[in-house]
C-alpha positions as CSV (number, residue, x, y, z in Angstrom):
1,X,0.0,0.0,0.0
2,X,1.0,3.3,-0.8
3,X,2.9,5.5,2.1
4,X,1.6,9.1,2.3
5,X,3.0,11.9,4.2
6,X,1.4,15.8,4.9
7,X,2.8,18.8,5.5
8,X,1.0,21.0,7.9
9,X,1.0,25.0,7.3
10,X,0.7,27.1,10.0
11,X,0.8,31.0,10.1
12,X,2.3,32.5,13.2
13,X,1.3,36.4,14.5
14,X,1.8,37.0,17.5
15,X,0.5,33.7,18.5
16,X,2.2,33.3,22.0
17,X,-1.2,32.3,23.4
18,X,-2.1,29.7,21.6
19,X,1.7,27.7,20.3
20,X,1.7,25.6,23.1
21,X,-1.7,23.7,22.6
22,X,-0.7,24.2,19.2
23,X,2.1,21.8,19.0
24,X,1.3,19.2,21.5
25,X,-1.7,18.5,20.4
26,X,-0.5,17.5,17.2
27,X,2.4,16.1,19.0
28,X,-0.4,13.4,20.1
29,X,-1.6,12.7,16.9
30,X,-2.5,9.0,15.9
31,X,-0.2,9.3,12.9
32,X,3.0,11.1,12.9
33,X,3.6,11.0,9.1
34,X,3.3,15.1,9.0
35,X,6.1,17.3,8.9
36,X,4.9,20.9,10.7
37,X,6.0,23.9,8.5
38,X,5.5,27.4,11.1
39,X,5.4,30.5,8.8
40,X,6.1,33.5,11.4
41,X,4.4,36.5,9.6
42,X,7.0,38.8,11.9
43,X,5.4,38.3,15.2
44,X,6.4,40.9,17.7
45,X,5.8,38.8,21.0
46,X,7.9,35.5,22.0
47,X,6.2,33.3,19.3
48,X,9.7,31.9,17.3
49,X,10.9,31.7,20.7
50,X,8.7,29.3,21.8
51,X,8.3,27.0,18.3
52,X,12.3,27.3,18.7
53,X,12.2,25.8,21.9
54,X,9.7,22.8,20.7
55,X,12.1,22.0,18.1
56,X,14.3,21.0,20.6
57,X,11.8,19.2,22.8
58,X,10.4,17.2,20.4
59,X,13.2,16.2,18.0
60,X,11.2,13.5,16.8
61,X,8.7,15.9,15.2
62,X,9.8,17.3,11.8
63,X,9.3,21.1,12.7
64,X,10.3,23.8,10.5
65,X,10.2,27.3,11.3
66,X,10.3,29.9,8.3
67,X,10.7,33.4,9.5
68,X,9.5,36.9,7.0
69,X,8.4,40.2,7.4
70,X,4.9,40.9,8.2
71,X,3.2,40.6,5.1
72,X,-0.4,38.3,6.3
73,X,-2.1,35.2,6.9
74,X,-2.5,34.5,3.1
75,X,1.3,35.4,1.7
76,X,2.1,33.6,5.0
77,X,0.4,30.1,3.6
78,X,2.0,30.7,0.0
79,X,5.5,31.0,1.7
80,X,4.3,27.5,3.0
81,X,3.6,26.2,0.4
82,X,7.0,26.3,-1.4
83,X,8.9,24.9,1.6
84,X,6.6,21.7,1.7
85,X,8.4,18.2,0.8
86,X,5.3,16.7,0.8
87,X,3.4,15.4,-2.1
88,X,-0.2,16.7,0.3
89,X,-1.0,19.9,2.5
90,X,-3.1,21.4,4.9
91,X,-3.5,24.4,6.4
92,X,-4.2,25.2,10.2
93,X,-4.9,28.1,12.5
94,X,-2.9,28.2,15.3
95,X,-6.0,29.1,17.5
96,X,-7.5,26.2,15.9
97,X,-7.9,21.9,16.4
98,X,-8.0,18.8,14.4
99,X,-9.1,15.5,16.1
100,X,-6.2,13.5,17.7
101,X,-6.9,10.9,14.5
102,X,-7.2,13.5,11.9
103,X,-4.2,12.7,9.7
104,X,-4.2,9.2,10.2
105,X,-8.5,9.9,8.8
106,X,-6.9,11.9,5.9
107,X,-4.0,9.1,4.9
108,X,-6.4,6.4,5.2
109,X,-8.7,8.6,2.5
110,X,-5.4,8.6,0.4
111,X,-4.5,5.5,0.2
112,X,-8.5,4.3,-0.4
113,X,-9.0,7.0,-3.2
114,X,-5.8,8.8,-4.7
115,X,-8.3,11.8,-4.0
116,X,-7.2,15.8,-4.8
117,X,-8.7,16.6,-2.1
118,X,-9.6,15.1,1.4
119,X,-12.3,17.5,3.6
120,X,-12.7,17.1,7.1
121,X,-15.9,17.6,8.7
122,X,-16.2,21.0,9.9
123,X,-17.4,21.8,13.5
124,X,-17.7,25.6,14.9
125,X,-17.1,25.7,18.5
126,X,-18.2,29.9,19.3
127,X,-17.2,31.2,22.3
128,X,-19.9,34.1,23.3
129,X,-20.1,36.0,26.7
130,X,-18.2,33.2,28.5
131,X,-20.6,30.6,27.0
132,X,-19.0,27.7,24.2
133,X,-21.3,26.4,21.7
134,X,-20.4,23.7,19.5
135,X,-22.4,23.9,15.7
136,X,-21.5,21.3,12.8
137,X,-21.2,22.8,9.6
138,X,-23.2,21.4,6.9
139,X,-22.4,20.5,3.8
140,X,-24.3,21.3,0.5
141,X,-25.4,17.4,0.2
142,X,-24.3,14.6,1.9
143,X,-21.1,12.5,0.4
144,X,-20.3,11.6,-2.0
145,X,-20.2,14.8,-4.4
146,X,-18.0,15.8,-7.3
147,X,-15.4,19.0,-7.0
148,X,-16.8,20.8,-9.8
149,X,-20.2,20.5,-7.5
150,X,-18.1,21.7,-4.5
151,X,-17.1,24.9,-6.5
152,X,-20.0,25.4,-7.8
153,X,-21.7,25.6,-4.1
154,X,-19.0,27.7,-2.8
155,X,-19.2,30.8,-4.9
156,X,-22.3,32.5,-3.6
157,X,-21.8,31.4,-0.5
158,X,-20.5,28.5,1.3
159,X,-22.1,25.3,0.9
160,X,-19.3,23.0,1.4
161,X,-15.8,24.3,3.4
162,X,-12.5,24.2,2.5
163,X,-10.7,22.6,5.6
164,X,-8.6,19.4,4.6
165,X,-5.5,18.2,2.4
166,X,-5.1,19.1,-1.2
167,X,-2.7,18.0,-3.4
168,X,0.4,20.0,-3.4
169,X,0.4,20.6,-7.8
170,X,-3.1,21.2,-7.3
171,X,-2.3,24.3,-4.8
172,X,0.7,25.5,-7.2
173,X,-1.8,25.9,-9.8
174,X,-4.7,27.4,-8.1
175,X,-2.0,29.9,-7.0
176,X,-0.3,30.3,-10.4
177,X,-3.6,30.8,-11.9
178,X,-4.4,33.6,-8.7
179,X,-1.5,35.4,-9.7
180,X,-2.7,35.7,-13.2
181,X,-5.7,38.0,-11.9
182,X,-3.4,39.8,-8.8
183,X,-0.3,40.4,-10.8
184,X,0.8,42.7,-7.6
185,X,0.5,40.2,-5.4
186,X,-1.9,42.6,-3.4
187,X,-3.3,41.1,0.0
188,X,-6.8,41.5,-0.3
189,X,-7.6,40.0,2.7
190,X,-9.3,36.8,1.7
191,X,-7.1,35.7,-0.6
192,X,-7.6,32.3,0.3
193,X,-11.4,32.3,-0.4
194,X,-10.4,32.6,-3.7
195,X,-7.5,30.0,-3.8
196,X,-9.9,27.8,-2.1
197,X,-12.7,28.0,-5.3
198,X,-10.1,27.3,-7.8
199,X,-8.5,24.4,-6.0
200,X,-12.2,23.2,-6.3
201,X,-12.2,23.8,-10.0
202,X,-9.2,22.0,-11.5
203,X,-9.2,19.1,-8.9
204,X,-10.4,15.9,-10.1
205,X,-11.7,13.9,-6.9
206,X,-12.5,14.9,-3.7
207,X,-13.3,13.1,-0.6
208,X,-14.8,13.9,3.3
209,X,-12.9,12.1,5.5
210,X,-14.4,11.1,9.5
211,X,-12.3,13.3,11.3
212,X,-12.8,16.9,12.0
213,X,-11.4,20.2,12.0
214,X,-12.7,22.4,15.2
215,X,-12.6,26.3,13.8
216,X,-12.7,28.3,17.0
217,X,-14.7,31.3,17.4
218,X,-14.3,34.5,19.7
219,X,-17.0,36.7,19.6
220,X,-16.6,39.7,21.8
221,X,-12.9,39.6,20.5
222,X,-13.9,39.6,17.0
223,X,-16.7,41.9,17.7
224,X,-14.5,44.8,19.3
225,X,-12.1,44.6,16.5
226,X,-12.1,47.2,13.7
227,X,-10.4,45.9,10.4
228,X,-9.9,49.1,8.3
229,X,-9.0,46.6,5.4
230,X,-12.0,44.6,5.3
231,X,-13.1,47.0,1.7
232,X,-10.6,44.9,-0.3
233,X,-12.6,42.0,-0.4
234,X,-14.3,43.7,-2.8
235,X,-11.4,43.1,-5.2
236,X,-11.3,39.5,-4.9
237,X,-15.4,39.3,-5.7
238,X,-13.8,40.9,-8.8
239,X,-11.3,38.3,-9.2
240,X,-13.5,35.6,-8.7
241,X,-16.1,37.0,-11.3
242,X,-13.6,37.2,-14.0
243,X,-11.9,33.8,-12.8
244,X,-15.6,32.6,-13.4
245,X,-16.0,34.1,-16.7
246,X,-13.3,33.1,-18.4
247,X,-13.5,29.1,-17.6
248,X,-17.2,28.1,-16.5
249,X,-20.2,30.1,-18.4
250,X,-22.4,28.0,-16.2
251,X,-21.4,29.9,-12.8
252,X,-21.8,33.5,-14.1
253,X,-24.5,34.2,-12.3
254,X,-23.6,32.6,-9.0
255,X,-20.3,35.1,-9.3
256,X,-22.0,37.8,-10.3
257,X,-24.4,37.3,-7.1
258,X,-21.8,37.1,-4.8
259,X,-20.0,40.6,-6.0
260,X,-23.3,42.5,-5.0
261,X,-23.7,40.5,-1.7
262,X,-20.1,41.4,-0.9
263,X,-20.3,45.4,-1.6
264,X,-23.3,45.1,0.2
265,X,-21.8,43.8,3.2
266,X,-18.9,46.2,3.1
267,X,-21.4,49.3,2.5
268,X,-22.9,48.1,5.4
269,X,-19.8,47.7,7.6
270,X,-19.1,51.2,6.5
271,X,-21.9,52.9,7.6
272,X,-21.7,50.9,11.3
273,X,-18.4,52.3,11.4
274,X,-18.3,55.1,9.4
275,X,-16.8,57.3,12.8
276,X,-14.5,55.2,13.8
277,X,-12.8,54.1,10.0
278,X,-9.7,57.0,9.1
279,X,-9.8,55.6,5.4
280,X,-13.4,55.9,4.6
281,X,-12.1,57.1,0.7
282,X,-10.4,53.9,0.2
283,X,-13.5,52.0,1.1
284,X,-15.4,54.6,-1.1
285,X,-13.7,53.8,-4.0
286,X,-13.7,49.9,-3.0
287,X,-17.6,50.0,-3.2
288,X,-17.2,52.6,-6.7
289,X,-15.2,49.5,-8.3
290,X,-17.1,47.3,-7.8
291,X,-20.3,48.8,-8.6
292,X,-18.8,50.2,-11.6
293,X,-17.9,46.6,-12.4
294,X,-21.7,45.6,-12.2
295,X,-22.0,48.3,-14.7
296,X,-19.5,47.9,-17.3
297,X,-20.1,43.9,-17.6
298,X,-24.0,44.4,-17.4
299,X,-24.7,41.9,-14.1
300,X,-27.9,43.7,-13.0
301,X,-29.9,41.2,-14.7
302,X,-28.1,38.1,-13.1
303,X,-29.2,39.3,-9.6
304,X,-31.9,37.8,-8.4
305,X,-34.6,40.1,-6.4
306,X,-32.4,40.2,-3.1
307,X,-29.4,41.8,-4.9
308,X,-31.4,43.6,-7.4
309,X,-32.9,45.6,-3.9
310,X,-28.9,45.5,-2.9
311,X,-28.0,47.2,-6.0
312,X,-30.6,49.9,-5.9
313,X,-29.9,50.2,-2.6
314,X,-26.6,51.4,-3.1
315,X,-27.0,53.4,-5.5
316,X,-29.3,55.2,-4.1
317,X,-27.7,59.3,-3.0
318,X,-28.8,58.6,0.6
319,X,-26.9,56.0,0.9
320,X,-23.5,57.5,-0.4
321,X,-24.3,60.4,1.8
322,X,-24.7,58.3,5.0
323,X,-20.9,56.7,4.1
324,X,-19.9,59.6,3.8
Protein backbone atom coordinates (compact mmCIF):
# COMPACT_ATOMS: atom_id res chain seq x y z
CA UNK A 1 0.00 0.00 0.00
CA UNK A 2 1.04 3.34 -0.80
CA UNK A 3 2.86 5.54 2.06
CA UNK A 4 1.57 9.12 2.25
CA UNK A 5 3.04 11.94 4.17
CA UNK A 6 1.36 15.83 4.85
CA UNK A 7 2.85 18.83 5.54
CA UNK A 8 0.98 21.02 7.94
CA UNK A 9 0.97 24.96 7.31
CA UNK A 10 0.70 27.10 10.03
CA UNK A 11 0.84 31.05 10.09
CA UNK A 12 2.26 32.55 13.20
CA UNK A 13 1.35 36.36 14.45
CA UNK A 14 1.84 36.95 17.50
CA UNK A 15 0.54 33.71 18.46
CA UNK A 16 2.19 33.33 22.01
CA UNK A 17 -1.21 32.31 23.45
CA UNK A 18 -2.15 29.74 21.60
CA UNK A 19 1.65 27.69 20.35
CA UNK A 20 1.67 25.64 23.05
CA UNK A 21 -1.73 23.68 22.61
CA UNK A 22 -0.69 24.16 19.16
CA UNK A 23 2.14 21.81 19.00
CA UNK A 24 1.35 19.21 21.51
CA UNK A 25 -1.70 18.49 20.36
CA UNK A 26 -0.54 17.53 17.16
CA UNK A 27 2.39 16.13 18.96
CA UNK A 28 -0.41 13.43 20.11
CA UNK A 29 -1.60 12.68 16.94
CA UNK A 30 -2.51 9.04 15.90
CA UNK A 31 -0.25 9.28 12.85
CA UNK A 32 2.98 11.09 12.86
CA UNK A 33 3.56 11.01 9.13
CA UNK A 34 3.31 15.15 9.03
CA UNK A 35 6.11 17.34 8.88
CA UNK A 36 4.88 20.91 10.70
CA UNK A 37 5.99 23.85 8.49
CA UNK A 38 5.52 27.39 11.05
CA UNK A 39 5.38 30.50 8.80
CA UNK A 40 6.09 33.51 11.36
CA UNK A 41 4.39 36.53 9.64
CA UNK A 42 6.97 38.76 11.88
CA UNK A 43 5.44 38.35 15.21
CA UNK A 44 6.43 40.94 17.71
CA UNK A 45 5.79 38.85 21.04
CA UNK A 46 7.94 35.53 22.02
CA UNK A 47 6.15 33.25 19.26
CA UNK A 48 9.68 31.89 17.29
CA UNK A 49 10.86 31.67 20.72
CA UNK A 50 8.70 29.31 21.75
CA UNK A 51 8.34 27.05 18.28
CA UNK A 52 12.28 27.29 18.69
CA UNK A 53 12.25 25.79 21.95
CA UNK A 54 9.69 22.79 20.66
CA UNK A 55 12.06 21.96 18.14
CA UNK A 56 14.31 21.02 20.56
CA UNK A 57 11.80 19.24 22.75
CA UNK A 58 10.40 17.18 20.40
CA UNK A 59 13.18 16.22 18.00
CA UNK A 60 11.18 13.53 16.84
CA UNK A 61 8.74 15.87 15.19
CA UNK A 62 9.79 17.26 11.78
CA UNK A 63 9.28 21.12 12.72
CA UNK A 64 10.28 23.78 10.45
CA UNK A 65 10.23 27.31 11.35
CA UNK A 66 10.35 29.94 8.28
CA UNK A 67 10.67 33.40 9.47
CA UNK A 68 9.53 36.88 6.98
CA UNK A 69 8.36 40.22 7.44
CA UNK A 70 4.92 40.89 8.21
CA UNK A 71 3.17 40.61 5.06
CA UNK A 72 -0.41 38.32 6.34
CA UNK A 73 -2.08 35.24 6.95
CA UNK A 74 -2.52 34.49 3.14
CA UNK A 75 1.26 35.35 1.71
CA UNK A 76 2.10 33.61 5.00
CA UNK A 77 0.42 30.09 3.64
CA UNK A 78 1.99 30.70 -0.01
CA UNK A 79 5.46 30.96 1.71
CA UNK A 80 4.34 27.50 2.96
CA UNK A 81 3.60 26.16 0.38
CA UNK A 82 7.05 26.26 -1.40
CA UNK A 83 8.88 24.89 1.58
CA UNK A 84 6.59 21.66 1.68
CA UNK A 85 8.43 18.25 0.81
CA UNK A 86 5.29 16.66 0.80
CA UNK A 87 3.43 15.43 -2.07
CA UNK A 88 -0.24 16.65 0.28
CA UNK A 89 -0.96 19.86 2.46
CA UNK A 90 -3.07 21.36 4.85
CA UNK A 91 -3.46 24.40 6.38
CA UNK A 92 -4.20 25.21 10.24
CA UNK A 93 -4.87 28.11 12.47
CA UNK A 94 -2.88 28.24 15.33
CA UNK A 95 -6.00 29.07 17.51
CA UNK A 96 -7.53 26.15 15.88
CA UNK A 97 -7.94 21.90 16.40
CA UNK A 98 -7.99 18.80 14.40
CA UNK A 99 -9.13 15.53 16.15
CA UNK A 100 -6.17 13.50 17.67
CA UNK A 101 -6.92 10.86 14.50
CA UNK A 102 -7.20 13.53 11.85
CA UNK A 103 -4.24 12.69 9.73
CA UNK A 104 -4.17 9.18 10.25
CA UNK A 105 -8.46 9.88 8.75
CA UNK A 106 -6.87 11.88 5.88
CA UNK A 107 -3.95 9.14 4.89
CA UNK A 108 -6.36 6.41 5.19
CA UNK A 109 -8.74 8.62 2.49
CA UNK A 110 -5.38 8.57 0.39
CA UNK A 111 -4.47 5.46 0.16
CA UNK A 112 -8.51 4.31 -0.45
CA UNK A 113 -9.02 6.98 -3.22
CA UNK A 114 -5.81 8.84 -4.68
CA UNK A 115 -8.27 11.80 -4.04
CA UNK A 116 -7.20 15.75 -4.85
CA UNK A 117 -8.70 16.60 -2.10
CA UNK A 118 -9.64 15.13 1.40
CA UNK A 119 -12.32 17.55 3.63
CA UNK A 120 -12.74 17.07 7.11
CA UNK A 121 -15.90 17.55 8.66
CA UNK A 122 -16.22 21.04 9.88
CA UNK A 123 -17.35 21.81 13.47
CA UNK A 124 -17.65 25.61 14.87
CA UNK A 125 -17.13 25.72 18.49
CA UNK A 126 -18.18 29.90 19.34
CA UNK A 127 -17.22 31.17 22.33
CA UNK A 128 -19.89 34.12 23.25
CA UNK A 129 -20.07 35.97 26.72
CA UNK A 130 -18.16 33.25 28.47
CA UNK A 131 -20.56 30.62 27.05
CA UNK A 132 -19.03 27.75 24.17
CA UNK A 133 -21.31 26.41 21.70
CA UNK A 134 -20.41 23.71 19.50
CA UNK A 135 -22.37 23.93 15.75
CA UNK A 136 -21.53 21.33 12.76
CA UNK A 137 -21.16 22.83 9.57
CA UNK A 138 -23.20 21.36 6.86
CA UNK A 139 -22.37 20.48 3.81
CA UNK A 140 -24.34 21.30 0.53
CA UNK A 141 -25.41 17.37 0.22
CA UNK A 142 -24.28 14.65 1.89
CA UNK A 143 -21.10 12.55 0.37
CA UNK A 144 -20.26 11.64 -2.02
CA UNK A 145 -20.15 14.78 -4.36
CA UNK A 146 -17.98 15.84 -7.27
CA UNK A 147 -15.39 19.02 -7.03
CA UNK A 148 -16.84 20.78 -9.76
CA UNK A 149 -20.22 20.51 -7.46
CA UNK A 150 -18.12 21.67 -4.53
CA UNK A 151 -17.15 24.93 -6.53
CA UNK A 152 -19.96 25.44 -7.78
CA UNK A 153 -21.66 25.61 -4.05
CA UNK A 154 -19.05 27.72 -2.77
CA UNK A 155 -19.24 30.80 -4.92
CA UNK A 156 -22.32 32.51 -3.61
CA UNK A 157 -21.80 31.45 -0.54
CA UNK A 158 -20.51 28.51 1.28
CA UNK A 159 -22.07 25.26 0.93
CA UNK A 160 -19.29 23.01 1.36
CA UNK A 161 -15.81 24.27 3.38
CA UNK A 162 -12.47 24.23 2.49
CA UNK A 163 -10.66 22.65 5.62
CA UNK A 164 -8.56 19.45 4.60
CA UNK A 165 -5.51 18.16 2.39
CA UNK A 166 -5.14 19.10 -1.18
CA UNK A 167 -2.71 17.98 -3.37
CA UNK A 168 0.36 20.04 -3.40
CA UNK A 169 0.42 20.56 -7.77
CA UNK A 170 -3.06 21.21 -7.30
CA UNK A 171 -2.31 24.31 -4.77
CA UNK A 172 0.68 25.47 -7.16
CA UNK A 173 -1.81 25.87 -9.83
CA UNK A 174 -4.67 27.41 -8.10
CA UNK A 175 -1.96 29.94 -6.98
CA UNK A 176 -0.33 30.34 -10.39
CA UNK A 177 -3.58 30.77 -11.90
CA UNK A 178 -4.37 33.60 -8.69
CA UNK A 179 -1.49 35.39 -9.73
CA UNK A 180 -2.72 35.67 -13.19
CA UNK A 181 -5.72 37.96 -11.89
CA UNK A 182 -3.43 39.80 -8.78
CA UNK A 183 -0.31 40.43 -10.83
CA UNK A 184 0.79 42.71 -7.61
CA UNK A 185 0.47 40.18 -5.40
CA UNK A 186 -1.93 42.56 -3.42
CA UNK A 187 -3.27 41.14 -0.02
CA UNK A 188 -6.83 41.47 -0.27
CA UNK A 189 -7.61 40.00 2.70
CA UNK A 190 -9.34 36.82 1.72
CA UNK A 191 -7.10 35.65 -0.56
CA UNK A 192 -7.60 32.30 0.33
CA UNK A 193 -11.41 32.25 -0.37
CA UNK A 194 -10.37 32.59 -3.74
CA UNK A 195 -7.55 30.00 -3.80
CA UNK A 196 -9.93 27.80 -2.09
CA UNK A 197 -12.70 27.98 -5.27
CA UNK A 198 -10.08 27.29 -7.78
CA UNK A 199 -8.55 24.42 -6.01
CA UNK A 200 -12.20 23.18 -6.28
CA UNK A 201 -12.17 23.77 -10.03
CA UNK A 202 -9.20 22.03 -11.45
CA UNK A 203 -9.22 19.06 -8.94
CA UNK A 204 -10.36 15.86 -10.12
CA UNK A 205 -11.71 13.94 -6.91
CA UNK A 206 -12.46 14.90 -3.66
CA UNK A 207 -13.34 13.14 -0.61
CA UNK A 208 -14.76 13.85 3.26
CA UNK A 209 -12.94 12.06 5.52
CA UNK A 210 -14.36 11.05 9.49
CA UNK A 211 -12.29 13.33 11.33
CA UNK A 212 -12.80 16.88 12.03
CA UNK A 213 -11.43 20.22 12.02
CA UNK A 214 -12.67 22.44 15.21
CA UNK A 215 -12.57 26.30 13.84
CA UNK A 216 -12.74 28.28 17.01
CA UNK A 217 -14.67 31.30 17.43
CA UNK A 218 -14.32 34.54 19.68
CA UNK A 219 -17.03 36.74 19.56
CA UNK A 220 -16.60 39.66 21.80
CA UNK A 221 -12.87 39.62 20.46
CA UNK A 222 -13.93 39.63 16.99
CA UNK A 223 -16.69 41.91 17.68
CA UNK A 224 -14.49 44.82 19.30
CA UNK A 225 -12.10 44.62 16.46
CA UNK A 226 -12.12 47.21 13.74
CA UNK A 227 -10.37 45.93 10.39
CA UNK A 228 -9.91 49.11 8.34
CA UNK A 229 -9.02 46.65 5.42
CA UNK A 230 -11.97 44.65 5.34
CA UNK A 231 -13.13 47.00 1.74
CA UNK A 232 -10.61 44.89 -0.26
CA UNK A 233 -12.62 42.05 -0.38
CA UNK A 234 -14.31 43.72 -2.84
CA UNK A 235 -11.39 43.07 -5.17
CA UNK A 236 -11.26 39.48 -4.90
CA UNK A 237 -15.44 39.33 -5.71
CA UNK A 238 -13.77 40.92 -8.81
CA UNK A 239 -11.33 38.27 -9.22
CA UNK A 240 -13.49 35.62 -8.65
CA UNK A 241 -16.12 36.97 -11.25
CA UNK A 242 -13.63 37.23 -14.00
CA UNK A 243 -11.87 33.85 -12.82
CA UNK A 244 -15.56 32.56 -13.36
CA UNK A 245 -16.03 34.05 -16.70
CA UNK A 246 -13.25 33.06 -18.40
CA UNK A 247 -13.46 29.12 -17.57
CA UNK A 248 -17.19 28.13 -16.54
CA UNK A 249 -20.16 30.13 -18.41
CA UNK A 250 -22.41 28.03 -16.23
CA UNK A 251 -21.44 29.85 -12.83
CA UNK A 252 -21.76 33.52 -14.11
CA UNK A 253 -24.47 34.16 -12.26
CA UNK A 254 -23.58 32.61 -9.04
CA UNK A 255 -20.28 35.14 -9.33
CA UNK A 256 -21.99 37.77 -10.33
CA UNK A 257 -24.41 37.34 -7.08
CA UNK A 258 -21.81 37.11 -4.83
CA UNK A 259 -20.01 40.57 -5.98
CA UNK A 260 -23.33 42.49 -5.00
CA UNK A 261 -23.68 40.50 -1.70
CA UNK A 262 -20.13 41.35 -0.94
CA UNK A 263 -20.25 45.41 -1.64
CA UNK A 264 -23.27 45.07 0.16
CA UNK A 265 -21.80 43.83 3.16
CA UNK A 266 -18.94 46.24 3.11
CA UNK A 267 -21.42 49.28 2.47
CA UNK A 268 -22.92 48.11 5.42
CA UNK A 269 -19.84 47.73 7.59
CA UNK A 270 -19.05 51.18 6.51
CA UNK A 271 -21.94 52.87 7.60
CA UNK A 272 -21.74 50.88 11.29
CA UNK A 273 -18.40 52.34 11.38
CA UNK A 274 -18.26 55.14 9.37
CA UNK A 275 -16.80 57.28 12.82
CA UNK A 276 -14.53 55.18 13.76
CA UNK A 277 -12.76 54.11 9.98
CA UNK A 278 -9.74 57.03 9.08
CA UNK A 279 -9.78 55.56 5.37
CA UNK A 280 -13.43 55.93 4.57
CA UNK A 281 -12.09 57.11 0.74
CA UNK A 282 -10.42 53.92 0.21
CA UNK A 283 -13.48 52.04 1.09
CA UNK A 284 -15.43 54.55 -1.11
CA UNK A 285 -13.73 53.76 -3.96
CA UNK A 286 -13.70 49.95 -3.04
CA UNK A 287 -17.64 50.02 -3.23
CA UNK A 288 -17.17 52.61 -6.68
CA UNK A 289 -15.23 49.52 -8.34
CA UNK A 290 -17.11 47.31 -7.77
CA UNK A 291 -20.34 48.77 -8.63
CA UNK A 292 -18.81 50.24 -11.64
CA UNK A 293 -17.94 46.58 -12.38
CA UNK A 294 -21.73 45.63 -12.21
CA UNK A 295 -21.96 48.25 -14.69
CA UNK A 296 -19.54 47.85 -17.34
CA UNK A 297 -20.10 43.90 -17.58
CA UNK A 298 -24.03 44.36 -17.37
CA UNK A 299 -24.70 41.94 -14.10
CA UNK A 300 -27.90 43.70 -13.01
CA UNK A 301 -29.91 41.20 -14.74
CA UNK A 302 -28.12 38.09 -13.08
CA UNK A 303 -29.18 39.32 -9.57
CA UNK A 304 -31.89 37.76 -8.41
CA UNK A 305 -34.57 40.06 -6.42
CA UNK A 306 -32.43 40.17 -3.11
CA UNK A 307 -29.35 41.80 -4.91
CA UNK A 308 -31.36 43.57 -7.35
CA UNK A 309 -32.86 45.65 -3.92
CA UNK A 310 -28.94 45.47 -2.88
CA UNK A 311 -28.01 47.24 -6.04
CA UNK A 312 -30.55 49.94 -5.89
CA UNK A 313 -29.90 50.20 -2.62
CA UNK A 314 -26.56 51.39 -3.15
CA UNK A 315 -27.01 53.43 -5.52
CA UNK A 316 -29.35 55.21 -4.11
CA UNK A 317 -27.72 59.32 -2.97
CA UNK A 318 -28.81 58.63 0.62
CA UNK A 319 -26.88 55.98 0.86
CA UNK A 320 -23.54 57.52 -0.41
CA UNK A 321 -24.28 60.43 1.79
CA UNK A 322 -24.74 58.27 4.96
CA UNK A 323 -20.88 56.70 4.06
CA UNK A 324 -19.94 59.58 3.83
Amino acid sequence: MREYEISIIIPVYNEEKNLAQCIEGLYLQTSKAFELIFIDDGSTDTSVSIINNYIIQYPDLSIKLIQQKNSGAAAARQAGVAQCINEYIMQLDCDDQIAIDAIEAVINQLQQHSADIVLFNLEYEVLEKGVIRRQPFEMFKTTPFTAYEAFLNSIDGWGVHGYGCFSKALYEQAYAEYARYNKEGYNYLNNDEVITRILFFYAQSIEVCQSTYTYKYNVDSTTKKLNPNKHNIIRNSVILFAFVTEHDSNAISLAARSLMSTIWGVCRYLIENKDKLENKAEWIQSIQIGMQYIAEHSLYRQFDLKRKIQFLLVKLLAIYKAIL
